[in-house]
C-alpha positions in Angstrom: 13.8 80.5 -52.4 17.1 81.1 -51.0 20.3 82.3 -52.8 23.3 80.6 -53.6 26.2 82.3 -51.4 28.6 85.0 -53.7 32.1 83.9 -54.3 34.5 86.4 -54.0 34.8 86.6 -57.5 31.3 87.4 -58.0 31.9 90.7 -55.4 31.2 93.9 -57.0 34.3 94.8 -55.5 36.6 92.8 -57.7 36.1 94.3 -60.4 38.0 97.0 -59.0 40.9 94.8 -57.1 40.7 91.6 -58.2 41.4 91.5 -62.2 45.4 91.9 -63.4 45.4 94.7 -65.3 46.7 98.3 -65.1 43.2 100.2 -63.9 43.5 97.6 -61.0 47.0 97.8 -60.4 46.1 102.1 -59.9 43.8 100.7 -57.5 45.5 98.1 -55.5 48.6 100.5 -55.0 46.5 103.3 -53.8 45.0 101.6 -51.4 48.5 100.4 -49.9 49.2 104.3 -50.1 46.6 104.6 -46.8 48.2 101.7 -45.3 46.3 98.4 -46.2 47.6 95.6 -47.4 46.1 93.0 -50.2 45.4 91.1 -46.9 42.5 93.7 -45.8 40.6 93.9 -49.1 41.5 90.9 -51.7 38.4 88.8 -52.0 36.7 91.0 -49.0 33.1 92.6 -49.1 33.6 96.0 -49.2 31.3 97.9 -46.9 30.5 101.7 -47.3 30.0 103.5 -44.1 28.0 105.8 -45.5 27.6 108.4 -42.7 26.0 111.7 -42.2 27.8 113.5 -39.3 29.1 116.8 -39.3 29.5 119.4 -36.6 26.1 121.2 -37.6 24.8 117.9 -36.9 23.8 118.0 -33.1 21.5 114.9 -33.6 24.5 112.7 -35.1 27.2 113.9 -32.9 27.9 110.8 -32.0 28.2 109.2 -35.3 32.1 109.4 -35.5 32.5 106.9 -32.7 29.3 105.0 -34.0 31.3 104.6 -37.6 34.1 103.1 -35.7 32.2 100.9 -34.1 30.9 99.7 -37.4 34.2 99.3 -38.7 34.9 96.9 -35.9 32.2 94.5 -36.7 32.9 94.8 -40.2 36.1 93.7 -39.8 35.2 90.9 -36.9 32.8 89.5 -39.7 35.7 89.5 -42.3 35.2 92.9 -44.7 36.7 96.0 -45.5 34.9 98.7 -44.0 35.3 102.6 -46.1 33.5 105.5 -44.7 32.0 107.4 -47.4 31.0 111.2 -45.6 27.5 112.4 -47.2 25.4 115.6 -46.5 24.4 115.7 -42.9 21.4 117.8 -43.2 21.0 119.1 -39.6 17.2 119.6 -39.1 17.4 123.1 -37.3 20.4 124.7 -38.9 19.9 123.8 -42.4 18.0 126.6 -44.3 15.3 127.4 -45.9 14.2 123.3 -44.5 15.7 120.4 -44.4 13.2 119.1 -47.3 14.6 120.9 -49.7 17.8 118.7 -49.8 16.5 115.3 -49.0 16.2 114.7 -52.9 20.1 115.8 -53.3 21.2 113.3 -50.0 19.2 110.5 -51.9 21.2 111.5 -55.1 24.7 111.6 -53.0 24.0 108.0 -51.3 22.6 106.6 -54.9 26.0 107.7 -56.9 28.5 107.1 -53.9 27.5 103.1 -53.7 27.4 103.1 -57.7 30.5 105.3 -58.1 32.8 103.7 -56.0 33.9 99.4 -54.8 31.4 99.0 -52.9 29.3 95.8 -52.1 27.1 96.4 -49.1 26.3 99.6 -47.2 25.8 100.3 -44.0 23.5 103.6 -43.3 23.9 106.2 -40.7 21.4 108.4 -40.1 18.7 110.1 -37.8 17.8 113.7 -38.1 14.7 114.0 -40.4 15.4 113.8 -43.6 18.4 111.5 -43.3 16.8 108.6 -43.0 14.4 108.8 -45.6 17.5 110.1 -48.0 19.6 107.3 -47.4 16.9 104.7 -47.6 15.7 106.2 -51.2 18.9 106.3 -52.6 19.7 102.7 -51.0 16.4 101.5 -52.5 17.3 103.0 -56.2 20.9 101.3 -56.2 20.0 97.7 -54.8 23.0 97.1 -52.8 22.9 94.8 -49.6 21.7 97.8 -47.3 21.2 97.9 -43.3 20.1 100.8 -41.3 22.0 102.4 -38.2 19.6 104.6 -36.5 21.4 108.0 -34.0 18.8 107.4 -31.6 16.7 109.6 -29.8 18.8 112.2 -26.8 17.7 111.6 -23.5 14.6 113.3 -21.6 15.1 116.3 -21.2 14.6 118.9 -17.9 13.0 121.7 -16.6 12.7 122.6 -12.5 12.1 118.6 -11.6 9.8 118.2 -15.2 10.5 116.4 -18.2 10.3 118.6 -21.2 10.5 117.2 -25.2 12.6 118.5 -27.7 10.1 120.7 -29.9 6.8 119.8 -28.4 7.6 122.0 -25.2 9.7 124.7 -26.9 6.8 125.5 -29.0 4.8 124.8 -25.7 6.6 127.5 -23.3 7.1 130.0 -26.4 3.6 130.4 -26.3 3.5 131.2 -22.9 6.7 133.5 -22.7 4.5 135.0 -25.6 1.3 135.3 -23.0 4.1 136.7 -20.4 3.3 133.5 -18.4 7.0 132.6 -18.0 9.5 135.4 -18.0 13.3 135.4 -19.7 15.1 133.9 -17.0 13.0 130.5 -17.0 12.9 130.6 -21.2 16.9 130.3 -21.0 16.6 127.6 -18.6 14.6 125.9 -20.6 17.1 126.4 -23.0 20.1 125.2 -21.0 17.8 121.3 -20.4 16.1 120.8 -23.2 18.4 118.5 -25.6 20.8 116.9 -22.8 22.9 114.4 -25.4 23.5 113.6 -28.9 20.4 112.2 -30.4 17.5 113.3 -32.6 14.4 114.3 -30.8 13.1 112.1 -27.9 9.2 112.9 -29.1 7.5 111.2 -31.4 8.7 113.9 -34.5 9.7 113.1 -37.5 13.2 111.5 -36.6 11.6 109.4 -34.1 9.1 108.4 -36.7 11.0 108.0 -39.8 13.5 105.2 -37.8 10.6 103.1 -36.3 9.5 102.8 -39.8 12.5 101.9 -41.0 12.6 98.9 -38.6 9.5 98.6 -39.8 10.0 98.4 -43.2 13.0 95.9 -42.4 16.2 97.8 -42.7 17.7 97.9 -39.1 18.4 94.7 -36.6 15.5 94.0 -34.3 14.9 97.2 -31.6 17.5 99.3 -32.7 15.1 102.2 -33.7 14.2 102.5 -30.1 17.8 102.8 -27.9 18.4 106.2 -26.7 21.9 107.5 -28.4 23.9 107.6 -25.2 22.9 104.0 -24.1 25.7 101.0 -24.8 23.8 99.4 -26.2 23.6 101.8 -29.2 27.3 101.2 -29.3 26.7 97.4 -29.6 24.3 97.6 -32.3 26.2 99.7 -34.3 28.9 96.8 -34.0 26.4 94.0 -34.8 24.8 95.9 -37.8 28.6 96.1 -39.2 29.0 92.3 -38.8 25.2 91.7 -40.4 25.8 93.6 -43.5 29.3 91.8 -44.3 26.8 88.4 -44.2 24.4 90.4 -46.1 26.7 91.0 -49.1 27.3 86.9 -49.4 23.7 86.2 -49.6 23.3 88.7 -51.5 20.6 90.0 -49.7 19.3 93.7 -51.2 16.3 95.7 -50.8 14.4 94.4 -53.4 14.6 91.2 -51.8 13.1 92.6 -48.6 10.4 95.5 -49.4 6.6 94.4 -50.9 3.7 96.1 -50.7 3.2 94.9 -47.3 5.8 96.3 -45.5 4.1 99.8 -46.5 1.0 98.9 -45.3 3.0 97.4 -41.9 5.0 100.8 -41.9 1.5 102.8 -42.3 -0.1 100.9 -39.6 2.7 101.4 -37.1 2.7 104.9 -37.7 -0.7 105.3 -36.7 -0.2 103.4 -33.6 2.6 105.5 -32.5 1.1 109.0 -33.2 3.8 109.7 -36.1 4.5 112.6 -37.3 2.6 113.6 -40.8 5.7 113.8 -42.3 5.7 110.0 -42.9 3.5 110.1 -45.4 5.1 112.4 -47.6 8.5 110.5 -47.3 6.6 106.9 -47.7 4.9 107.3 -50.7 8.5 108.7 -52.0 10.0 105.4 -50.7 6.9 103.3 -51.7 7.5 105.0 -55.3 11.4 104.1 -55.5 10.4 100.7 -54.5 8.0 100.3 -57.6 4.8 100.4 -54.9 2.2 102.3 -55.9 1.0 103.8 -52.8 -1.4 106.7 -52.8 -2.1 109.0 -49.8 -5.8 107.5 -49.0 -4.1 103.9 -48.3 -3.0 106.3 -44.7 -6.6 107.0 -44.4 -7.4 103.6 -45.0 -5.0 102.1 -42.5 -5.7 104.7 -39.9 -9.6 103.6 -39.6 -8.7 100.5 -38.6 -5.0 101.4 -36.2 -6.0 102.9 -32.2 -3.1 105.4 -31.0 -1.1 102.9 -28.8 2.3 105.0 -27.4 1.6 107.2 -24.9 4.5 109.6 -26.7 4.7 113.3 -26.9 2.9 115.4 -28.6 -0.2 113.0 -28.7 0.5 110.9 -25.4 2.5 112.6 -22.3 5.8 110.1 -22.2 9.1 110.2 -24.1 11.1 107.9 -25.7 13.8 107.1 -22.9 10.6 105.7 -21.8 9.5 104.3 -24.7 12.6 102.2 -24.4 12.8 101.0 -21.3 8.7 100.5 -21.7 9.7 97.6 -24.3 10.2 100.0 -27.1 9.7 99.4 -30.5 9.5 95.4 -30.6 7.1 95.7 -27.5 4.5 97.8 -29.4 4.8 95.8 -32.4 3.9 93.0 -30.2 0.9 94.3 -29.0 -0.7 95.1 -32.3 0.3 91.8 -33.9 -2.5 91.1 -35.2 -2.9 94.6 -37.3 0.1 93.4 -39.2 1.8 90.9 -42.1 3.7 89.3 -40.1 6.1 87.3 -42.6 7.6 90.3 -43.9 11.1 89.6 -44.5 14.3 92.1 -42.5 17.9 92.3 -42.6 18.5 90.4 -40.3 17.1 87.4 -42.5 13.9 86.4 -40.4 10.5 87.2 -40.8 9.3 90.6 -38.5 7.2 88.1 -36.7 10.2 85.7 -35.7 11.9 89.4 -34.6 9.0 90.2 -32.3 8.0 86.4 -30.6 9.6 87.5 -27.4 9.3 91.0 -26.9 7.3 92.1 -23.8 6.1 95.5 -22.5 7.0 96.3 -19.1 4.9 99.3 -18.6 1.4 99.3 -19.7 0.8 103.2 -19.2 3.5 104.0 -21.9 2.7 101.2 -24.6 -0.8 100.5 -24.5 -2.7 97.7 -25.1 -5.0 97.6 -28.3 -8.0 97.5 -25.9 -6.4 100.8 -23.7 -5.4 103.2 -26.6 -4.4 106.7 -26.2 -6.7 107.2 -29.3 -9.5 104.9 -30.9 -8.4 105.4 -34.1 -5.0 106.2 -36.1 -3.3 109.9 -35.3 -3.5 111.3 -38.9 -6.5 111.7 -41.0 -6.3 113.0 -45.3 -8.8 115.3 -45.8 -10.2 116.3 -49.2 -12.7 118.9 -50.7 -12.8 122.5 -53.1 -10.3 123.5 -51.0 -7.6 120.2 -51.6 -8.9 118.5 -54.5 -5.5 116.2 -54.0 -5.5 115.8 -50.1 -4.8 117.6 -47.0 -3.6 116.2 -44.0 -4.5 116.4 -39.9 -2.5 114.7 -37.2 -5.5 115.1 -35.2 -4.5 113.1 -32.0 -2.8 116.2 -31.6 -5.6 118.6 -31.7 -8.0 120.2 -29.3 -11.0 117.6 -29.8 -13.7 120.6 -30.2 -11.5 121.7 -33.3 -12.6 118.2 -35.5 -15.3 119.9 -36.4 -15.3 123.8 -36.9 -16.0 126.6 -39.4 -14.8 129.9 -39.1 -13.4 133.1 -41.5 -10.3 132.6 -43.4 -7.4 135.1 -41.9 -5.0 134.8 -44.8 -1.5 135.4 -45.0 0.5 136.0 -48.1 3.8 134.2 -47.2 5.5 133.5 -44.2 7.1 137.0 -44.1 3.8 138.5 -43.9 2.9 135.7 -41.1 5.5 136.9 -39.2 5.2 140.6 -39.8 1.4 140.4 -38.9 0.2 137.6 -36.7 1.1 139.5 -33.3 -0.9 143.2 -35.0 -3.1 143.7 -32.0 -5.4 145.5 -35.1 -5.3 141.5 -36.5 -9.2 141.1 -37.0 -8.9 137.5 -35.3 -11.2 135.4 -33.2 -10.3 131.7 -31.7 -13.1 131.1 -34.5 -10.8 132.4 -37.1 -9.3 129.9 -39.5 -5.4 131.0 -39.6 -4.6 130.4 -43.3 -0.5 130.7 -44.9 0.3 130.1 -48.5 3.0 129.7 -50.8 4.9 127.3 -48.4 4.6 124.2 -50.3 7.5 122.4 -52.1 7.8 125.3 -55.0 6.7 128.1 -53.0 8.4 127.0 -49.9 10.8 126.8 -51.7 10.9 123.4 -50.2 7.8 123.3 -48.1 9.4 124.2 -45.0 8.0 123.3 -41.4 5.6 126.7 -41.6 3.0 124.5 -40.3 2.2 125.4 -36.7 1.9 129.0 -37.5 1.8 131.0 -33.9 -1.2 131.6 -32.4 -1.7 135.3 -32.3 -0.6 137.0 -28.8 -3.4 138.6 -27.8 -5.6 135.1 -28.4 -2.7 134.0 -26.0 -3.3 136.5 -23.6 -7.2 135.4 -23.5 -6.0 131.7 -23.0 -6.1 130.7 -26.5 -3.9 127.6 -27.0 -5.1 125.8 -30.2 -6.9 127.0 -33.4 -7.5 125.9 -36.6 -4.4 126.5 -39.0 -4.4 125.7 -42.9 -1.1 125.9 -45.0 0.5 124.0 -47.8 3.7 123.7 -45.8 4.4 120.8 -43.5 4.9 120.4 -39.5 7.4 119.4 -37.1 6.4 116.1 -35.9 7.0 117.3 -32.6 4.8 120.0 -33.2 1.0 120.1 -32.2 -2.5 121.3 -32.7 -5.2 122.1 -35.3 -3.0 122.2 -37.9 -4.1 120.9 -41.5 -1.2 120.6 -43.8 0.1 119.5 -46.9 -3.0 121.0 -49.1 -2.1 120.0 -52.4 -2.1 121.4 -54.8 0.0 123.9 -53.4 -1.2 127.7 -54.2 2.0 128.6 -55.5 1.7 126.5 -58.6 -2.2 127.8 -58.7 -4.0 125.1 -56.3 -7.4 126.2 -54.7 -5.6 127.6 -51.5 -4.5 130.3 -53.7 -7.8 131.8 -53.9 -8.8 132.2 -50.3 -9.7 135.4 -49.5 -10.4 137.1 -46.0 -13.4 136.2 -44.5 -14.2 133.5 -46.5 -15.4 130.4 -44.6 -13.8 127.3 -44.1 -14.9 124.2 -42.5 -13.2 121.4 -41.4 -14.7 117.8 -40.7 -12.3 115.3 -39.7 -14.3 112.8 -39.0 -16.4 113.6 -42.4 -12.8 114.3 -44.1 -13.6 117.1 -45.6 -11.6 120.4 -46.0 -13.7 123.2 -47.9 -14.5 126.9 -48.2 -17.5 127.7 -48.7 -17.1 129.9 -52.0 -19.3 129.1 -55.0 -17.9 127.8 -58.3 -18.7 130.9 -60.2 -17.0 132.9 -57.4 -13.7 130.5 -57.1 -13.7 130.9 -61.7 -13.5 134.2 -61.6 -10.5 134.7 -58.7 -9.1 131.6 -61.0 -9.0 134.1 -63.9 -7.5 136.8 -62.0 -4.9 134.9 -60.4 -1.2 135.3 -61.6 1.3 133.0 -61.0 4.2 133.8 -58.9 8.2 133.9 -60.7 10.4 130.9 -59.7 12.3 131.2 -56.3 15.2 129.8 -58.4 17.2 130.9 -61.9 20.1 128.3 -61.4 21.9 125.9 -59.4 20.1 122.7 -57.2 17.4 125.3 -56.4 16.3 125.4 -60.3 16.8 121.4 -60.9 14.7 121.3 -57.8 11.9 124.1 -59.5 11.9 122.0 -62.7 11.9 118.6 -61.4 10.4 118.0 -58.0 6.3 116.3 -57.8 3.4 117.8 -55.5 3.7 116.7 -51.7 0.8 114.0 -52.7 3.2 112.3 -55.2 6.1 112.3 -52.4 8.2 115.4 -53.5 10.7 113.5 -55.4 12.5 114.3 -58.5 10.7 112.4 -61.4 13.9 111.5 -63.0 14.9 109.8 -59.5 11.3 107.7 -59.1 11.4 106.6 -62.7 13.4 105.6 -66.2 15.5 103.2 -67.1 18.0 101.9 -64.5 21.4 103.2 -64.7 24.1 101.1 -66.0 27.3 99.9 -63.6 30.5 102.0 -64.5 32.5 100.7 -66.6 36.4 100.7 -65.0 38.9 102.0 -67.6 
């Protein structure tokens, strides 16, 4: 049933601007101190601008003349546009990982809407963890909400060949490694490989996480898929500032939008496009901040049932400038229509169906056809066994096929110092058979669960041709990353989870298709390592690092703070 429209005096706003007293006198006049009049604000939706640029920020270097652009169609739609600055969180600068502060952006968003006038928001974001950040904290205040997307860069270039941002740095690493490629071609690489502002033009995490926000009905129809550069960006960013200030007077919030549905959409499309694994840790967080209760086997679920259909880097061999100009987003949505609920409400007030009735692909090579996939089945599998009583994960469209099924001795490493210190030890007593194996890496031991994931294949395996092996870790994995790689083990071994009892030599198997994940240790064996095992001190003593330490849930539960995901909801300020 739809809403009655908001009278002005029914805007969140005026309670700020609109009553006659002294607090909104304070409020009125300081407002005219930066040069508006009554005439810009009285009886106006106030829009935040909530935007996450900063000059660390390659991804959203653009976002300054995006926000203005927002402004415009705020204004053309009759609002008062405010740009609110919030923690950028650059994916390759920020340290120890980006995943440590994605609970503290979700915080920022959350407290800037309820802290300040604001009616509707308008979210900028991109880079990894920015978009599941704003969209959590979105989600937990309930404001009229609508997503701006950066975009992915454009292709980049390397002596007449395309190259992807990530995939094919960790690609030609390896093989500057092997002493395949020497200096001068690793710092041309270097020189083409991110061309423009934009998050990565793979299918990683950035690429991943704004699909499924489409997906899950926060941006306008194909704006997950326009490359940053392209005008088009520009006029999306204007239109998504004129839908929000008609969002506001319908009242149209989250809660109105997200069901259990749009999950199950988001998790299908995911698998269709090869995403990156770290989807799953972010939507169960979302799932959980929208009172869904999705576990980690629903992925498994979905994923029997969802082929690979985007012929995107690192499990296809396009990019997404073509992507785009392929059909994009709405074209692959269109050909897997059937696999989804298609009367799944979005922002901009129609159904996801009615958003994709007319969207084509144009080339059948880069968005496949249910019947042509890249893969038969969905790119990530969950895993489960002795070894990850709570789940493991594989993206294993990206994965040397032989590796599905293999057992081989554990190689264990401490920590990723001791990774790094080790791994190239031409004394290493390592096979391609081996099983690479790296704990403490998961959200407390991480700290953070950094992207340890891909852990380097040792250099003289390189030097044999060695180019994929299977690697376990509770740590996560760039999206644009590739190979064997089982992550996410939970528990993770720094709070005493099974992983934390490997031991060299020990044999591990891995059976994707079977889903299991196991070392082959007897239980009396695995008791008596339990008993001997000693738990590690805290990373933190004070500061966000110790409220993380004391507050943030297992990678299975979506690393969120439980105070965030649950309790009572917290009251409107009250203006004195």
């Amino acid at each position: 049933m739809s809403k009655q429209k908001k009278r002005p005096e029914e805007l969140r706003s005026h309670r700020w601007y609109g009553v006659q007293d002294l607090r909104s006198f304070a409020h009125r006049s300081r407002a005219k101190q930066m040069g508006y009049g009554s005439e810009d604000y009285a009886g106006k939706p106030v829009i935040a601008v909530i935007n996450t640029w900063s000059d660390m920020n390659p991804c959203h270097s653009h976002f300054r003349q995006r926000a203005e652009e927002v402004k415009r169609g705020v204004w053309q739609a009759g609002g008062y546009p405010v740009e609110l600055p919030a923690m950028s969180l650059a994916e390759t600068f920020v340290k120890p990982t980006t995943m440590l502060y994605r609970n503290l952006l979700a915080m920022e968003v959350e407290e800037l809407l309820r802290s300040h006038p604001i009616d509707g928001a308008v979210l900028m974001g991109g880079c990894d963890k920015t978009t599941p950040a704003l969209l959590m904290g979105a989600i937990s205040m309930d404001l009229p909400a609508i997503f701006v997307p950066a975009g992915p860069m454009l292709s980049g270039r390397w002596r007449g060949q395309p190259m992807g941002s990530g995939s094919d740095h960790w690609k030609y690493w390896a093989e500057l490694r092997a002493g395949n490629i020497d200096q001068a071609a690793w710092e041309e690489i270097e020189d083409g490989i991110a061309r423009s502002p934009g998050h990565c033009m793979t299918m990683g995490t950035a690429s991943t996480m704004t699909s499924i926000a489409e997906v899950l009905g926060f941006t306008l129809p194909g704006a997950a898929s326009i490359p940053a550069p392209d005008s088009n960006h520009s006029r999306m960013a204007s239109l998504s500032g004129r839908r929000i200030v008609e969002m506001v007077w319908d009242d149209l919030k989250p809660a109105d939008i997200l069901s259990s549905a749009h999950f199950d959409n988001a998790i299908a499309v995911d698998m269709a496009l090869g995403g990156s694994t770290n989807a799953i840790v972010h939507l169960v967080a979302l799932a959980r901040r929208a009172g869904v209760d999705l576990k980690i086997d629903r992925f498994d679920e979905i994923s029997g049932d969802v082929p690979v259909i985007a012929n995107i880097r690192p499990s296809g061999a396009f990019l997404m400038e073509d992507f785009y100009y392929a059909g994009g987003l709405r074209g692959l949505l269109s050909n897997m229509r059937d696999l989804l609920e298609l009367d799944c409400a979005t922002v901009n007030g129609r159904t996801l169906g009615e958003n994709i009735a007319d969207a084509e692909v144009f080339d059948a090579d880069v968005i496949r056809g249910l019947d042509n996939p890249v893969a038969a089945k969905g790119s990530t599998a969950v895993l489960r066994g002795n070894l990850a009583p709570e789940g493991a994960v594989i993206k294993a469209s990206a994965a040397e096929k032989r590796l599905w099924q293999h057992a081989g001795p554990a190689v264990v490493f401490e920590d990723y110092n001791d990774m790094a210190a080790r791994i190239d030890d031409a004394d290493l007593p390592v096979t391609a058979d081996s099983v690479l194996v790296l704990r403490n890496a998961g959200p407390l031991g991480g700290p953070g669960m950094p992207e340890w994931g891909q852990l380097p294949i040792p250099k003289k395996l390189l030097e044999q041709g060695v180019r994929d092996m299977v690697r376990i870790s509770d740590a996560r994995m760039s999206g644009t990353s590739y190979g064997a790689c089982v992550l996410h083990v939970s528990p993770e071994s720094f709070v005493g989870g099974p992983l934390a009892l490997v031991r060299d030599g020990d044999t591990i198997r891995l059976d994707v298709p079977g889903r299991v994940l196991e070392m082959q240790v007897d239980d009396a064996e695995l008791k008596r390592r339990r008993a001997e095992w000693t738990a590690p001190r805290p990373h933190y003593g004070r500061g966000y690092g110790a409220l993380f330490t004391g507050h943030v849930s297992q990678v299975h539960e979506g690393c969120d703070f439980d105070f965030l995901e649950r309790g009572a909801p917290t009251p409107e300020p009250e203006i004195h």
